[in-house]
C-alpha positions in Angstrom: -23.6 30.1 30.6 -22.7 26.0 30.0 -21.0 24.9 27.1 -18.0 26.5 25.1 -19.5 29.7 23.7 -16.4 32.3 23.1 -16.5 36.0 24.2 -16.4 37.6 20.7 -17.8 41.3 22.1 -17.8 42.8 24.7 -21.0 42.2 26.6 -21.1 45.6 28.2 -20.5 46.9 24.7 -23.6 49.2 23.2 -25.6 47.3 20.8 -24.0 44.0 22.2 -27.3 41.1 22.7 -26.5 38.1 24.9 -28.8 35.4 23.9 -29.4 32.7 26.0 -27.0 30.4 25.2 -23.9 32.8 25.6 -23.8 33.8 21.8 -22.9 37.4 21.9 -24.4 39.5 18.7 -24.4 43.2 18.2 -26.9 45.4 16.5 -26.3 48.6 14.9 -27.2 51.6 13.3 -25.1 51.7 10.2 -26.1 55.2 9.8 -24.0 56.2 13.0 -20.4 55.7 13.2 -18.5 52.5 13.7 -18.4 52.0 16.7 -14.8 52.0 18.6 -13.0 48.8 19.4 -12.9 45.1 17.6 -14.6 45.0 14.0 -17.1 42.6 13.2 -15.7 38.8 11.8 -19.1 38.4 9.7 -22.5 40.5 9.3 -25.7 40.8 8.0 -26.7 43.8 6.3 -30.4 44.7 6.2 -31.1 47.2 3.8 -33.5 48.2 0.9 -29.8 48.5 -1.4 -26.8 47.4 -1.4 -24.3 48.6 1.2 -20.8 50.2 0.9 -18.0 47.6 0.5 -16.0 46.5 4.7 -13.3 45.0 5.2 -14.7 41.8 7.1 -17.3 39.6 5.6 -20.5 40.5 5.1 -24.1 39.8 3.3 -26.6 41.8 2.1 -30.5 41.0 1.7 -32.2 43.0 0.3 -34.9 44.2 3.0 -36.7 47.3 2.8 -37.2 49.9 5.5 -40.4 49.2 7.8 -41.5 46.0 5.5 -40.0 42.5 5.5 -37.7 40.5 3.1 -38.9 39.4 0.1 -37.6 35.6 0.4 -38.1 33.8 3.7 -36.0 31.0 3.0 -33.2 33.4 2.5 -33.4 35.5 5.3 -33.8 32.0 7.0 -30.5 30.4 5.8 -28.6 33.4 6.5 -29.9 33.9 10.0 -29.1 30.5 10.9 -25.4 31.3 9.3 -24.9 34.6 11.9 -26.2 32.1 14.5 -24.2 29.6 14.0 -21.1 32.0 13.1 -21.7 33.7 16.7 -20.3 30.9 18.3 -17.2 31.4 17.8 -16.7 35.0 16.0 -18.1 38.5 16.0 -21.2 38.6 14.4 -22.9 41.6 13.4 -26.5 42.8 11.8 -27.4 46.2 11.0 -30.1 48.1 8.7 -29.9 52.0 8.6 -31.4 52.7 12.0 -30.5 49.6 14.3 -34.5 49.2 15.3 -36.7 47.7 13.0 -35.2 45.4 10.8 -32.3 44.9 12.7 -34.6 44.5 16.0 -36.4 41.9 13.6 -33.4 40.0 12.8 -32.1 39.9 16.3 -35.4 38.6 17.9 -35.2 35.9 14.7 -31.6 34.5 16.1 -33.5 34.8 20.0 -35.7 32.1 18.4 -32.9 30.1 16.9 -31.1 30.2 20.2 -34.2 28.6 22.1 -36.3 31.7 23.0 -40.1 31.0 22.5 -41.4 33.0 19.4 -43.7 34.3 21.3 -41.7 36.2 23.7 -38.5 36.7 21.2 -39.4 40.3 20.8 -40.0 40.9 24.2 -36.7 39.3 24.8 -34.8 41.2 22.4 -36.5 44.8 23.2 -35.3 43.8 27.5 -32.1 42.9 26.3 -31.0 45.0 22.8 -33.5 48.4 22.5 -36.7 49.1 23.8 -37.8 50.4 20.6 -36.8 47.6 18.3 -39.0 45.4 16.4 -41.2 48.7 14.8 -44.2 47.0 12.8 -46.9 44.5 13.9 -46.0 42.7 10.4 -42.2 42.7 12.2 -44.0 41.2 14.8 -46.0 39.1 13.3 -42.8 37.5 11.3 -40.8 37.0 14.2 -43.7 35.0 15.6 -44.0 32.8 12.6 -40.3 32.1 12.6 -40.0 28.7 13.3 -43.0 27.9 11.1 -41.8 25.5 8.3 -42.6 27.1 4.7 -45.3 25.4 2.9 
């Protein structure tokens, strides 16, 4: 790991993604229990409504099971928040089942952090849950990632 890139999880820690640059993340399920130990600083939630209120801070986008978010631009911005945020706090991102959308998400901050889109999913399914990224159109916007919008 070079540069100064603070341990904000545990890296052993389930749901805990190391992405290349040392910028710890963890994914969730937020239908499962919190897990035990430190609470997340900031996170993204991913859901098709509006979560219950936490005690840290937190963002919602609207994104609905198995399908994608609505704005690209938004999802982009905030993604680029959490990766900048995971610098230097604990940064989390969970949809209902910690796969899909999540998985999505995750592989989106694998690009940010210098993974090839191509390979972010494979990068994040190695490294987070075998199972995560669910839909080819999942796929097929983690791939288009660093596109520009026209």
């Amino acid at each position: 790991m070079s540069g100064p890139v603070a341990a904000t999880w545990d890296p052993g820690a389930a749901g805990v993604l190391r992405l290349p640059s040392g910028r710890l993340v963890r994914g969730r399920a937020l239908r499962r229990p919190l897990p035990a130990g430190p609470l997340p600083e900031f996170a993204l939630y991913l859901l098709g409504r509006q979560p219950p209120r936490v005690d840290w801070e937190a963002r919602w986008l609207h994104w609905p099971d198995f399908r994608l978010p609505a704005d690209r631009a938004v999802i982009a911005e905030a993604l680029q928040e959490a990766w900048s945020r995971a610098a230097t706090q604990r940064v989390e991102l969970a949809c209902s089942g910690g796969r899909g959308r999540t998985g999505t998400a995750l592989a989106c901050l694998a690009v940010l952090d210098g993974v090839p889109a191509d390979r972010a999913v494979a990068y994040v399914r190695a490294h987070y849950a075998t199972g995560a990224v669910e839909t080819p159109w999942q796929r097929t916007f983690v791939r288009r990632f660093d596109e520009r919008p026209s």
